[in-house]
DRENDO-1510 file (C-alpha; in Angstrom, 1 decimal, always signed):
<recs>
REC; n; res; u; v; w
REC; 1; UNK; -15.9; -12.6; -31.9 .
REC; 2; UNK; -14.9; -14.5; -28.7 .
REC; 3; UNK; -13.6; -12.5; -25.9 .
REC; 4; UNK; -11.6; -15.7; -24.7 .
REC; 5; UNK; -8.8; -17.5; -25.9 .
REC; 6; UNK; -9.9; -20.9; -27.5 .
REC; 7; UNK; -8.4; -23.9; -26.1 .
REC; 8; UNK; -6.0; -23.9; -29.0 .
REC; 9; UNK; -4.9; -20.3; -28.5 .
REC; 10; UNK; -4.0; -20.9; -24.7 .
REC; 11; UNK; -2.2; -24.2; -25.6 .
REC; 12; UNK; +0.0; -22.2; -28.1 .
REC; 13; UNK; +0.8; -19.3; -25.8 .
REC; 14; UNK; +3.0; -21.7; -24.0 .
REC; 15; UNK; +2.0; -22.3; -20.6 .
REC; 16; UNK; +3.8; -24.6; -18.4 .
REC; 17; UNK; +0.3; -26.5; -17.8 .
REC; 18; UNK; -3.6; -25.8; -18.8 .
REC; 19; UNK; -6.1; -27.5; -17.5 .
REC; 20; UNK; -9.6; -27.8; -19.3 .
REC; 21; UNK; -12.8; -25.6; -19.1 .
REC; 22; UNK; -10.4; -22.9; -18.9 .
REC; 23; UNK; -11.8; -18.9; -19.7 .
REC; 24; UNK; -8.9; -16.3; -20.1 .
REC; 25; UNK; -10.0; -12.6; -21.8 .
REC; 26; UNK; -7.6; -11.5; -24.5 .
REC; 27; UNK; -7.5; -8.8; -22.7 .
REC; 28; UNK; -5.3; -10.2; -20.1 .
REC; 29; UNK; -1.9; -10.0; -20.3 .
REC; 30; UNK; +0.7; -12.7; -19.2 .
REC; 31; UNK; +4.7; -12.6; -18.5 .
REC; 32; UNK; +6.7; -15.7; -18.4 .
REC; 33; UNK; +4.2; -17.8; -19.1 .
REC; 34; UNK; +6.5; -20.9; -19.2 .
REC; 35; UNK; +6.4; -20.2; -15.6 .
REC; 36; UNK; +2.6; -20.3; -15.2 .
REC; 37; UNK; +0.5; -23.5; -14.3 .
REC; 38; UNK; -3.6; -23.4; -14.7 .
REC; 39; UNK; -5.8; -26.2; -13.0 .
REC; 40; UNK; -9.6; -26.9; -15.0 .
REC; 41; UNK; -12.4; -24.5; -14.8 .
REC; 42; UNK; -10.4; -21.7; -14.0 .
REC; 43; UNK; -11.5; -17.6; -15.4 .
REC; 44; UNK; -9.3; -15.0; -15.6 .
REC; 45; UNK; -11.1; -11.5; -16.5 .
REC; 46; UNK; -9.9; -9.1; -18.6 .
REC; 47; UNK; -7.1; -6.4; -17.9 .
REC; 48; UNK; -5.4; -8.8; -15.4 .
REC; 49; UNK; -1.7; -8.9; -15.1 .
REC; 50; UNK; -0.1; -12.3; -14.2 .
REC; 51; UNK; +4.2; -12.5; -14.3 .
REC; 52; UNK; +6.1; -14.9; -13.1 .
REC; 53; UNK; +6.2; -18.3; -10.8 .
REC; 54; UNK; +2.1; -18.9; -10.8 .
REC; 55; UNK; +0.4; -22.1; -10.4 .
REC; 56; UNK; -3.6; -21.7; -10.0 .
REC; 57; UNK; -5.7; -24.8; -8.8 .
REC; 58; UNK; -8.8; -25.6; -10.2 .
REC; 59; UNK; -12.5; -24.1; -10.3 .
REC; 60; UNK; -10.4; -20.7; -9.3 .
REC; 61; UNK; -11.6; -17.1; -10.9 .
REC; 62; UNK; -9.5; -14.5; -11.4 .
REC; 63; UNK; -11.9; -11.0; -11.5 .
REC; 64; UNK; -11.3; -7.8; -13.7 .
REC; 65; UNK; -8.2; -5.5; -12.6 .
REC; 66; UNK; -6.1; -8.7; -10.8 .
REC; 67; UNK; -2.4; -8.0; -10.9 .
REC; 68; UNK; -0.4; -11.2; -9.6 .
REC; 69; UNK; +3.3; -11.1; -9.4 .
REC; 70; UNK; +4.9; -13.8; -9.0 .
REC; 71; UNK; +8.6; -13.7; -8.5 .
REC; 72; UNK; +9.3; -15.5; -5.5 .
REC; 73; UNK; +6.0; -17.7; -6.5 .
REC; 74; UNK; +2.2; -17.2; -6.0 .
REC; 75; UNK; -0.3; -20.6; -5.2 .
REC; 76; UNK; -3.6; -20.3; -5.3 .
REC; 77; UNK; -5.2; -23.7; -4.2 .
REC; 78; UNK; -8.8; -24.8; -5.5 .
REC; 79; UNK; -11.9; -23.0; -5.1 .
REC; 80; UNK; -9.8; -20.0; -4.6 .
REC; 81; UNK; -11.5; -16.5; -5.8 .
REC; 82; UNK; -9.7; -12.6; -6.6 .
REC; 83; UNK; -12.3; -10.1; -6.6 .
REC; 84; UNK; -11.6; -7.1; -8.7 .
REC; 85; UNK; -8.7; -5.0; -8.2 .
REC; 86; UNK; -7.0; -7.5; -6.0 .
REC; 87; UNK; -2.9; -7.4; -5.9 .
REC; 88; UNK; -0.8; -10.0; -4.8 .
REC; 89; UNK; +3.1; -9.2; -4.5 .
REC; 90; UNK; +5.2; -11.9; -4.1 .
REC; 91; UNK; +8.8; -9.5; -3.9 .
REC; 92; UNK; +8.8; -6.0; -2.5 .
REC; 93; UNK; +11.3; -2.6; -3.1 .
REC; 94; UNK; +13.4; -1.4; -0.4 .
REC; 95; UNK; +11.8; +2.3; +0.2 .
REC; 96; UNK; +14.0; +3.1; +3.3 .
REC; 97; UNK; +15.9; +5.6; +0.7 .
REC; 98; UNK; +18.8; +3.4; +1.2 .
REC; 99; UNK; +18.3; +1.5; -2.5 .
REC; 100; UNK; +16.9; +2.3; -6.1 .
REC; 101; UNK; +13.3; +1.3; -6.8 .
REC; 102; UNK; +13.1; +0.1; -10.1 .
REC; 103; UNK; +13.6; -2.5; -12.4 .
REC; 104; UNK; +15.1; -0.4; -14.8 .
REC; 105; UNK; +18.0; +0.2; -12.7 .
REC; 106; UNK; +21.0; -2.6; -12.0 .
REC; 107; UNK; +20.3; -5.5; -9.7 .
REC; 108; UNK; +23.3; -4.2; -7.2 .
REC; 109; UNK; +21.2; -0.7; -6.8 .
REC; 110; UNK; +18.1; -2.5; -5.5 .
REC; 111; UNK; +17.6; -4.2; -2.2 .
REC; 112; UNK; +13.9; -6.7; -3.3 .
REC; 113; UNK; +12.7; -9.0; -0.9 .
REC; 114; UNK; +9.9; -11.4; -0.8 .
REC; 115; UNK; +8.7; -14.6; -0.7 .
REC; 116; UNK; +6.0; -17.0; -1.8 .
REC; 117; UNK; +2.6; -16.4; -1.6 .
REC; 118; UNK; +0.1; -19.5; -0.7 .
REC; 119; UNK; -3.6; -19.3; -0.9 .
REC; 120; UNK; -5.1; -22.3; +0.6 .
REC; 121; UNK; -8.5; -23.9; -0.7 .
REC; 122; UNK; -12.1; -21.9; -0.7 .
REC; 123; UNK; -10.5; -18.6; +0.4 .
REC; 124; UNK; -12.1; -15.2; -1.6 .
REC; 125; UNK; -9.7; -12.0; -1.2 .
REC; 126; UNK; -12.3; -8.9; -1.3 .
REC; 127; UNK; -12.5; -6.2; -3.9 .
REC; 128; UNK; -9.6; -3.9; -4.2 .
REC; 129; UNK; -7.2; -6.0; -1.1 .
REC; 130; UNK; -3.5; -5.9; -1.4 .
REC; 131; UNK; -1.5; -8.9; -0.7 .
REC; 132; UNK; +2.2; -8.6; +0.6 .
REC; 133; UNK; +4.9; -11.2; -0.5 .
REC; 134; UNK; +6.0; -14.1; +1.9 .
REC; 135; UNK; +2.8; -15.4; +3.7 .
REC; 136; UNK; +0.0; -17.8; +4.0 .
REC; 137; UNK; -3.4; -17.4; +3.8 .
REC; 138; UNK; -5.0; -20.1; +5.8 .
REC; 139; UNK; -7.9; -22.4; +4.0 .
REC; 140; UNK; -11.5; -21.2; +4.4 .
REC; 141; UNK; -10.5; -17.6; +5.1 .
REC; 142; UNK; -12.4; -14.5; +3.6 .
REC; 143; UNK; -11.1; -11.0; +3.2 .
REC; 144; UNK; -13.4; -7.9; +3.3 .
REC; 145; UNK; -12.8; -5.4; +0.5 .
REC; 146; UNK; -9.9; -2.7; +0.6 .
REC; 147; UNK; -7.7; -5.5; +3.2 .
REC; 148; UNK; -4.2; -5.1; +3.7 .
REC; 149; UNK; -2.9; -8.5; +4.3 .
REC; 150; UNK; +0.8; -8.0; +5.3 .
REC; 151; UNK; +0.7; -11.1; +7.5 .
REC; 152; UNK; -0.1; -15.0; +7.4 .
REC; 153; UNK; -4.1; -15.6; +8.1 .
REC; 154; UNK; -5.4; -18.8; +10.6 .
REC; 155; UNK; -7.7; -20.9; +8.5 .
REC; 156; UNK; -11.9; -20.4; +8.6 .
REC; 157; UNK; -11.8; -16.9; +9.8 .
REC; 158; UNK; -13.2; -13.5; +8.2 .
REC; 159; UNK; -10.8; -11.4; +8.4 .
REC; 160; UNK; -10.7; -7.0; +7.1 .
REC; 161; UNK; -8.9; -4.0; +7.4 .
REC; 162; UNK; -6.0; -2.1; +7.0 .
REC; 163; UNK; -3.7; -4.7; +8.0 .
REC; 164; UNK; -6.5; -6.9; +7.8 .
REC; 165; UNK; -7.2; -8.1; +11.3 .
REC; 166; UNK; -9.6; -11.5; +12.4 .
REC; 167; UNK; -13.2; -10.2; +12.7 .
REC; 168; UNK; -15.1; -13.7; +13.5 .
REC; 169; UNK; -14.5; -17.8; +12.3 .
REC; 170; UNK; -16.5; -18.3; +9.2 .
REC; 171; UNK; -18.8; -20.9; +8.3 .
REC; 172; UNK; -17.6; -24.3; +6.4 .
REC; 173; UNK; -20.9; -25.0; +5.5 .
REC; 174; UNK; -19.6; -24.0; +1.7 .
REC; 175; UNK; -17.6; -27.8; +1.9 .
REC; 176; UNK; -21.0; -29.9; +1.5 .
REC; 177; UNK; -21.3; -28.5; -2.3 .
REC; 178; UNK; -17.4; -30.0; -2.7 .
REC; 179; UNK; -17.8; -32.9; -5.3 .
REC; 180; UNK; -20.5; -33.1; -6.2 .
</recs>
């Protein structure tokens, strides 16, 4: 038995686009998927959670434990990485006490906000990290493990903590392996 859907199993799930060489467990579970685009060579591990507006690149993995929503959108650009445990929110709850958190409760009760998530090209969000809706994280850019990122991150930099603050500019020597 194969842990990941064939090519023929992912094309009848219904995504709005697959690409090739792509690995997803069945053990991962998807929500809209009509709404959910996936580049070439992309892996998505098992118990990962991916709902809504969600368009990976290519050569992008998605580790064990990932939970993307994407309501107000999530990108993740090529040569992206999630390592375990990772969260990206692209909406957010109210929890001033002043709303209802839930989505069991009417639309009017609530007060969500948000906004799109972009993850530019050969950026790896650390083990654990939690990434708040409506922000950018620059290309290049790596994220220690357990990060808060509740802001938009400058591109090439290493960046940790909770809210994950710039620690030094990384390296770009990883761009002479692109293409070939």
């Amino acid at each position: 038995m194969n842990s990941f859907y064939t090519q023929e199993e992912l094309q009848y799930l219904g995504f709005k686009k697959i690409g090739r060489n792509v690995l997803i467990s069945k053990k991962a579970s998807f929500y809209g998927v009509e709404k959910i685009s996936i580049g070439d060579s992309v892996r998505i591990d098992d118990f990962c959670i991916l709902s809504g507006s969600i368009t990976l690149g290519s050569h992008i993995h998605v580790s064990a434990f990932c939970a993307l929503y994407g309501r107000n959108g999530i990108e993740l650009q090529d040569y992206t990485g999630l390592s375990p445990r990772c969260t990206v929110f692209s909406a957010s709850d109210d929890f001033s006490g002043d709303f209802l958190i839930s989505p069991m409760v009417e639309k009017e009760f609530t007060n969500v906000t948000g906004g799109k998530v972009l993850i530019k090209k050969y950026t790896q969000i650390g083990a654990s990290s939690v990434v708040l809706p409506n922000l950018t994280i620059g290309e290049g850019v790596a994220v220690g493990a357990m990060s808060l990122i509740n802001k938009s991150l400058t591109d090439w930099g290493i960046f940790a903590g909770i809210p994950a603050e710039w620690k030094k500019e990384r390296s770009k020597g990883l761009l002479k392996f692109i293409g070939k």
